[in-house]
N, C-alpha and C positions, 0 to 999 in steps of 0.2 A: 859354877861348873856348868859349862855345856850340856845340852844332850845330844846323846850322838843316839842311831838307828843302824844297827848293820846290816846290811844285804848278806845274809847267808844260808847254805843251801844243804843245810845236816847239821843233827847233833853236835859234831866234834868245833862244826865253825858256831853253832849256837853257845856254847860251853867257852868258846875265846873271846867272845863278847862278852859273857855274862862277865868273866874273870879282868877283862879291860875296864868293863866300870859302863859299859852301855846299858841304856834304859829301856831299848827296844830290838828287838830283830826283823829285819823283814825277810819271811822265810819264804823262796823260789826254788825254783833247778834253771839249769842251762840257761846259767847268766849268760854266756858269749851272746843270745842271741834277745838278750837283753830281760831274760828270765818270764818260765812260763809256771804254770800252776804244779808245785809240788805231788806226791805222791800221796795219800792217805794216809799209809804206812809212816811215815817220814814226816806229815804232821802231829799226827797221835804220837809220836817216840819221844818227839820234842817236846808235848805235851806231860804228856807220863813221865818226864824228866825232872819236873819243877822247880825250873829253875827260877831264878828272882830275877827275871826282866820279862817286859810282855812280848807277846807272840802274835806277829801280824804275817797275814797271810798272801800272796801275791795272788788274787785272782785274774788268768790269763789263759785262753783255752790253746793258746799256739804263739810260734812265731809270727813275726810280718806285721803287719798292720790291725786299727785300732777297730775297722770295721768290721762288725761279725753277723753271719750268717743268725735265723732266728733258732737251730739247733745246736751253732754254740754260745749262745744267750742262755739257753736251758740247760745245757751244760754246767757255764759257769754258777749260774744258779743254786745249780745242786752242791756244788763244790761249796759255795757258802754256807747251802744246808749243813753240810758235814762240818764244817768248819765251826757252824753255830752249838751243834753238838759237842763236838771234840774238846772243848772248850778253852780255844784261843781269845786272845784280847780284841784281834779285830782283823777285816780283810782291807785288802788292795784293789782297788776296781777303776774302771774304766774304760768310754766306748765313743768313739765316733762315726758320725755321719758319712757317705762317703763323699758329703762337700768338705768336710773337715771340719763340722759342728759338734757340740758335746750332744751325745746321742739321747737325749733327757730320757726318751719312754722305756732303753736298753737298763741305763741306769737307775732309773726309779727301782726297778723290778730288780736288780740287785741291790739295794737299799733297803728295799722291804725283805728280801731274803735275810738278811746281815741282822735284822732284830734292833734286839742293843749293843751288835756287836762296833766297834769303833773302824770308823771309816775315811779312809785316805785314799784319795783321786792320785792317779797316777801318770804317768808320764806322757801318757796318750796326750795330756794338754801341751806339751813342747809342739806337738804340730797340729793344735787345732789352729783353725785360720784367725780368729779375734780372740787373744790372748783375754783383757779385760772384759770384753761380753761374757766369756766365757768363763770368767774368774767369779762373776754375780752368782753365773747357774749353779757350778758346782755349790756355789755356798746356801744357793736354795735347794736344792738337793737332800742339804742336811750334813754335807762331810766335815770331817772333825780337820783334816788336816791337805794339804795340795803337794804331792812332789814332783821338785821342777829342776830343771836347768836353764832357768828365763829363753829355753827355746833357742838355746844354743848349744854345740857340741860337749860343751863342761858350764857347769855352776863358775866357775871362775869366767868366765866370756861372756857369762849373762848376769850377771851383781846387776846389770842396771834393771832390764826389767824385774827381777827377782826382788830389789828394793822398791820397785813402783808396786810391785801385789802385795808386800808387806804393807806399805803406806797403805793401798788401800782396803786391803783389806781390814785392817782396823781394829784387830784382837777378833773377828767371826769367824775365823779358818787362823789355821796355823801354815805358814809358806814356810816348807822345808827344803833347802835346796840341796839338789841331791848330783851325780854325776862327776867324776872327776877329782870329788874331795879328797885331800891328804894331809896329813901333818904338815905340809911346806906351805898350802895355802887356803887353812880352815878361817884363820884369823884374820885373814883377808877378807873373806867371802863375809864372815861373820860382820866384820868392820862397813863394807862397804852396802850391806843390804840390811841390818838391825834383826837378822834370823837367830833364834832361838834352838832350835831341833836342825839338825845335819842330817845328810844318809850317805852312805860311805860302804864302799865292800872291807874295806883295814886289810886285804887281802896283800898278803907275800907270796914267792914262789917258791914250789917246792919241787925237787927232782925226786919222777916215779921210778926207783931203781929195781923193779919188779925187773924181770925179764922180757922181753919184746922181738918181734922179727923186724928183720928192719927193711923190708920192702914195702910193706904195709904203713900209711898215717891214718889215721881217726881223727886226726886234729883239722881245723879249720884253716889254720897255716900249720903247715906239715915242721918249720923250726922250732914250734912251740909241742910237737910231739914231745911226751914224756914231761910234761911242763904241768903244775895242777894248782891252783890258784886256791887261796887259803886263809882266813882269817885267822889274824894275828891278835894276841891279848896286848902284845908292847905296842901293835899301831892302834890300836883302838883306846888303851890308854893317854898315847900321843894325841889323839883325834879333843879326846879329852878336856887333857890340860895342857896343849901345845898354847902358846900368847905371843908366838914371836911371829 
């Protein structure tokens, strides 16, 4: 049986993984913009919840880009403190240069924040500039685990490099490849890179049939107004034990 990881941003979508049969969550908010550091409130809920999968945490002080100012380095920092308290299984980190190098001294210093907690480099490496350079550091680092999309739009467009960090990496980091995954082409991705651990949002749509003015969007594309993105127990089941 696979393991799957779901990208989810609340209780209610932690609670549909747990019931899919996922191992892990990666808990965020405002995934559209590719998910930034959750709430406190919203960590400790899901905490005080106890459910039976672990709790990884997206440490990300904003949208945009991977390079950060040195007040929000200490920022994030702190958010691991809480995080080390609150008592989640591990965070999400990662930081570059703004050549595009993995930022060692940004991430040392969240490393040492983290303690024991378990740590996974995140997607900031799809555009650092030397993929494999870059693949050594992380793993001197200390991180447990790499998620990727081999630096291309979906894990499905990047199997190749995705299975060259598997190769080399060599059982010292776990490469999870993450981006794009679904029931139609897990067993692909599985097949063509020897990856173990997926990340996946399992997400379906749901219509907000609340009430609304309709002059007014909040959405990012105004068609997807009223539209709420949702993890699902049957797709994350599917993520599972999909083998076709």
């Amino acid at each position: 049986m696979r393991k799957i990881e779901v990208c989810s941003t609340s209780l209610d979508d932690a609670r549909e993984a747990e019931a899919g049969g996922a191992i892990r969550i990666e808990l965020c908010s405002a995934i559209t913009c590719g998910g930034v550091t959750p709430s406190h409130a919203t960590i400790q809920s899901i905490v005080d919840a106890n459910l039976n999968l672990d709790i990884n945490v997206l440490i990300r002080a904003r949208e945009g880009g991977f390079h950060y100012t040195p007040s929000e380095i200490d920022t994030m920092c702190r958010d691991i403190e809480f995080c080390r308290h609150a008592g989640v299984h591990g965070v999400v980190i990662g930081a570059l240069t703004a050549q595009g190098d993995i930022d060692i001294e940004a991430c040392k210093r969240m490393v040492e924040a983290a303690g024991d907690l378990s740590i996974t480099f995140h997607r900031a490496f799809d555009i650092c500039r030397e993929p494999l350079a870059s693949l050594e550091q992380i793993i001197a680092l200390g991180c447990d685990r790499l998620l990727t999309s081999g630096q291309q739009p979906s894990a499905e467009q990047g199997v190749e490099l995705i299975a060259e960090l598997v190769e080399r990496a060599a059982g010292r980091i776990i490469i999870m490849p993450g981006a794009g995954i679904n029931p139609r082409n897990i067993a692909f991705i599985e097949q063509k890179t020897a990856a173990t651990e997926f990340h996946s949002t399992a997400a379906v749509d749901f219509n907000d049939t609340a009430y609304r003015g309709h002059a007014v969007s909040f959405a990012a594309y105004p068609q997807r107004e009223g539209v709420i993105r949702r993890s699902a127990r049957e797709v994350v089941s599917e993520l599972v034990n999909n083998t076709l």
